[in-house]
N, C-alpha and C positions, 0 to 999 in steps of 0.2 A: 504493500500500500504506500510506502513511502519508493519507492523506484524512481519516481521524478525528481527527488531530492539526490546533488553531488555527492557522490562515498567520501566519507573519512577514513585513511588508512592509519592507524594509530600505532606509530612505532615505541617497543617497550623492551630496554635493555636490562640485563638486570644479573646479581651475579650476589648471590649468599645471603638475599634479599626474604626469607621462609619469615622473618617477624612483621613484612611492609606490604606483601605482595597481594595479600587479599585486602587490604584496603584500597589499594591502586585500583582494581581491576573492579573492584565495586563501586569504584568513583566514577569509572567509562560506564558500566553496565545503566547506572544512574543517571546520565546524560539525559537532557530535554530530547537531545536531538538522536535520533535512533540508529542513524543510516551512518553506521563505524563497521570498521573491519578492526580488529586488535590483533598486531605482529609481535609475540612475545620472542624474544630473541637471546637465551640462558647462557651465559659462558664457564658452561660446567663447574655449575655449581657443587658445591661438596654439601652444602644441607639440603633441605627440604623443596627448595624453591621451585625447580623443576614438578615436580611432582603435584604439587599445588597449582601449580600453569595450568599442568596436563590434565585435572580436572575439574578446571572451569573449561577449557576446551572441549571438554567432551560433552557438556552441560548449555555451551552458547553457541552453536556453529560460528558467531561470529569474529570470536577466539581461534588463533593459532599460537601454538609451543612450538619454538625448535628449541633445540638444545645442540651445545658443540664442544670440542674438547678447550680448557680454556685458555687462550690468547693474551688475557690482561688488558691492561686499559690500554695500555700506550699502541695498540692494534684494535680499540674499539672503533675509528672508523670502518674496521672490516664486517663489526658484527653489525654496524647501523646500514652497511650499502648492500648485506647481505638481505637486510629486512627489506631495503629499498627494495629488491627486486621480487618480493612477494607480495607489491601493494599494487591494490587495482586500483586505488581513489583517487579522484579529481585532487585531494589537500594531503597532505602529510603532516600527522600532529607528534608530536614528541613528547612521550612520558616514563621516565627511566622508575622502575618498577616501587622507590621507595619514596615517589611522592605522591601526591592524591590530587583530585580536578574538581573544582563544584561545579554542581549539576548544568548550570546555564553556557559552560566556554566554549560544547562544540556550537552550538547555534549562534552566539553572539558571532564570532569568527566565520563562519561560514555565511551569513546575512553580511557579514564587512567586506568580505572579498568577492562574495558574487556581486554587489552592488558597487564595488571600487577593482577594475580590474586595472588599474595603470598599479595595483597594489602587490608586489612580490609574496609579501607574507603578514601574519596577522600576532600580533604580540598583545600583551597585557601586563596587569600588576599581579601580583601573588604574596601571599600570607607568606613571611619564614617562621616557620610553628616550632614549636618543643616537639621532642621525639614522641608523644601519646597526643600530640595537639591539643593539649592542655589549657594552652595558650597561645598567644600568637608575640615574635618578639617585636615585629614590623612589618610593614605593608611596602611593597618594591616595585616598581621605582616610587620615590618618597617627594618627587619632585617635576611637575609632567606642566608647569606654565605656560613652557612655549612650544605648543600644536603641532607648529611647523616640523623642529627635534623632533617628537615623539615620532611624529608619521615620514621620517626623515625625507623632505620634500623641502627642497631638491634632490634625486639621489644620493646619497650618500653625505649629505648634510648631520646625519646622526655618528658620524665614526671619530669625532673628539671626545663626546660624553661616552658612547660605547666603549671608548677604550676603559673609559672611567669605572662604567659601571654594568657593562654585562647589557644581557637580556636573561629573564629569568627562560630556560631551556622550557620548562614544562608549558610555559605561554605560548609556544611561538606553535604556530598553522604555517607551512608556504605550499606554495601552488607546485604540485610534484613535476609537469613538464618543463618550470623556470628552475626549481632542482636536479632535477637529470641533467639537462640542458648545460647546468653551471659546474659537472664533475660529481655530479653527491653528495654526500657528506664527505669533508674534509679533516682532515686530521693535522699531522707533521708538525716539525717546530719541536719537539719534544712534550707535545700537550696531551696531558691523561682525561682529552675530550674533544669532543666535536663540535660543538655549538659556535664557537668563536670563527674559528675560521672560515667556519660553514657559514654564517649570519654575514661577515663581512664577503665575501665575496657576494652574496644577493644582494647586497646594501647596496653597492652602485651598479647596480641592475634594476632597480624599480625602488617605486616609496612602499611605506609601509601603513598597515591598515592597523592603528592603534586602539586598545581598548582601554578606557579610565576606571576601569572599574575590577576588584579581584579574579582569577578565575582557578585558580588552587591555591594550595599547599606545598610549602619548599620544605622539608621536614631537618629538620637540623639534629644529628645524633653524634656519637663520640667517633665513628669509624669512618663515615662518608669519606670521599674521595676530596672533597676541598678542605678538608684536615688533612689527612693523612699524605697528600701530595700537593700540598699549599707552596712550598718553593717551588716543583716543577712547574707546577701553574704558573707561577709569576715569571720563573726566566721563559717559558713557553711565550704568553703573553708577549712580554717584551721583544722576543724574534720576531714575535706575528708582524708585530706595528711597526718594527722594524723594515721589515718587507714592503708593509702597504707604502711604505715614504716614498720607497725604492719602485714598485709597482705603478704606482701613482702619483710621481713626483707634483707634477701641478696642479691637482687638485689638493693634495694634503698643504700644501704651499698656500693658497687661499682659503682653505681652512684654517691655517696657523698652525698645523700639525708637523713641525720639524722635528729632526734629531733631536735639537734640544729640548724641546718640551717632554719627546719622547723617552730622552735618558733621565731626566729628573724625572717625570712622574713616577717611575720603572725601579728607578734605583730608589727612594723613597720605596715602594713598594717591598723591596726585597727586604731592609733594614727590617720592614715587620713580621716580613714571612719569615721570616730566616731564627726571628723572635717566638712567633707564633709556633714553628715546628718546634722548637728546643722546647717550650712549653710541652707540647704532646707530647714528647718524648720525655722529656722527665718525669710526667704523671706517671705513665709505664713505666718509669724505671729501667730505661735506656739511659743511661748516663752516661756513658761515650758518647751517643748519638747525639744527647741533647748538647752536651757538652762542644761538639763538634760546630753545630747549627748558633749557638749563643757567640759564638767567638767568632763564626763569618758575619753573622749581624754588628758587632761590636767594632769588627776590625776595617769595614769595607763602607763602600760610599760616602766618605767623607766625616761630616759632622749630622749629614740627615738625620731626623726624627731623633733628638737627644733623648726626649723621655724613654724610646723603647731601646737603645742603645744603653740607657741605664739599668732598664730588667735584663735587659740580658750580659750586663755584669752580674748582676744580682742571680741571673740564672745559671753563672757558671762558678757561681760560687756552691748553688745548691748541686750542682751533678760533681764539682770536684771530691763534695764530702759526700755524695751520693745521700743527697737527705728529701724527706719527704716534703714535698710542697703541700699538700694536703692540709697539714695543721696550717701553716703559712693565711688558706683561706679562710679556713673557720677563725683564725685570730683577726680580720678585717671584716670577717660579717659574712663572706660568701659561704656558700654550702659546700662547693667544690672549683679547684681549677678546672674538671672535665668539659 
């Protein structure tokens, strides 16, 4: 009954994901909008997660499981172009198995792009929640004044703030023939993802079809991949943009996007990540690790970001005596550094 309406091919990567993965799948199933195909795509998982695919699959035709021996992140463009090629939809939506969708994002998105087709892709805001969604710690992007940005119109008028601040992955819809068309998902760079690269290269190939309003859940937990590979991301990151300078010299030129902007924002960047990892790493009680990660923040880019150049004095004093952070929070009031 809905066959007039464009398919949505809903790609979902996912990988040790058994505690996230039925909430995911019941946030699509939940959808206003009914006309979804969902591409589960497992990179051999070692818990449960497969197995929990396999039978909502067998329960919604409009589910598929694969399952593959596993690759790792830093080769998940392989497992997203593999999905690509089992999607029959007019859109491709992106939902990596441990975040969740409210019920209204396929139809908002789908109404925005059949009605705005100079639009490559369809983005929005999203909740970043506590790991039970308990709560919510903020709503992203926190900042959407100027229209024009958002819906980046001119082409590629949105790739100085993106460098900034991302797109939430789970928002984004684009049109799968202007995805094919542009290579697929992209990877490279040293990046443990696909979103970025993949978003900028569509950025100057069409505007975007912006939503102002929530359409999921970012679920924020102790293991996720923007912990646990927070410096890769940031030197990843700063190759990328490094490239588009070099790609695009005159346009990032009248954007104001040079080298130098790009090595100060970048390296500022790192001085925290470099913080932020030695933190995770000393919570576990990796104290070479962390130890290692406090001392390239402390030692490198200059004088940037004093305040966190002084935790990670602070932090390499904890990993030398191998001591626990943990009371450290409870004596300031927090529950936990985790």
């Amino acid at each position: 009954m809905n066959d007039h309406l464009p398919l949505v091919s809903v790609i979902s990567p996912t990988y040790n994901h058994e505690k996230y993965i039925t909430d995911c799948i019941r946030s699509v199933q939940a959808q206003t909008y009914a006309r979804w195909e969902m591409i589960i795509i497992d990179d051999g998982s070692s818990d449960s997660t497969f197995s929990i695919a396999s039978r909502f699959a067998q329960e919604d035709s409009r589910i598929k499981a694969f399952t593959q021996k596993n690759v790792g992140i830093f080769r998940l463009g392989e497992s997203y172009n593999f999905a690509l090629k089992q999607c029959s939809g007019k859109y491709i939506a992106i939902l990596e198995c441990d975040d969740v969708w409210l019920p209204g994002k396929l139809h908002l998105q789908v109404e925005a792009l059949e009605e705005n087709p100079q639009c490559v892709l369809s983005w929005g805001k999203t909740f970043i929640s506590a790991d039970d969604f308990s709560y919510n710690y903020s709503l992203a992007p926190d900042d959407d004044k100027d229209p024009d940005l958002f819906f980046n119109k001119p082409p590629g008028k949105f790739l100085t703030k993106f460098m900034k601040t991302g797109i939430p992955a789970l928002t984004v819809m684009i049109r799968r023939d202007i995805l094919t068309g542009s290579g697929g998902f992209l990877q490279g760079f040293g990046l443990p993802l696909v979103d970025m690269p993949t978003i900028l290269e569509l950025m100057m190939r069409g505007e975007f079809a912006y939503i102002s309003e929530p359409l999921g859940r970012w679920r924020i937990y102790p293991d996720q991949v923007t912990k646990t590979y927070t410096t890769q991301m940031t030197t990843g990151m700063y190759s990328l943009f490094l490239s588009a300078i070099q790609r695009y010299p005159d346009f990032c030129n009248n954007q104001g996007l040079t080298r130098e902007v790009v090595d100060e924002y970048f390296q500022n960047r790192l001085v925290i990540s470099y913080s932020r990892s030695g933190r995770y790493k000393l919570i576990r009680k990796d104290f070479k690790g962390a130890g290692k990660d406090y001392r390239h923040s402390l030692t490198n880019y200059g004088f940037k970001q004093p305040v966190w150049k002084l935790r990670s004095l602070v932090g390499i004093i904890f990993s030398f005596f191998r001591m626990d952070v943990e009371w450290l929070a409870k004596l300031i009031g927090n529950d936990s550094y985790k």
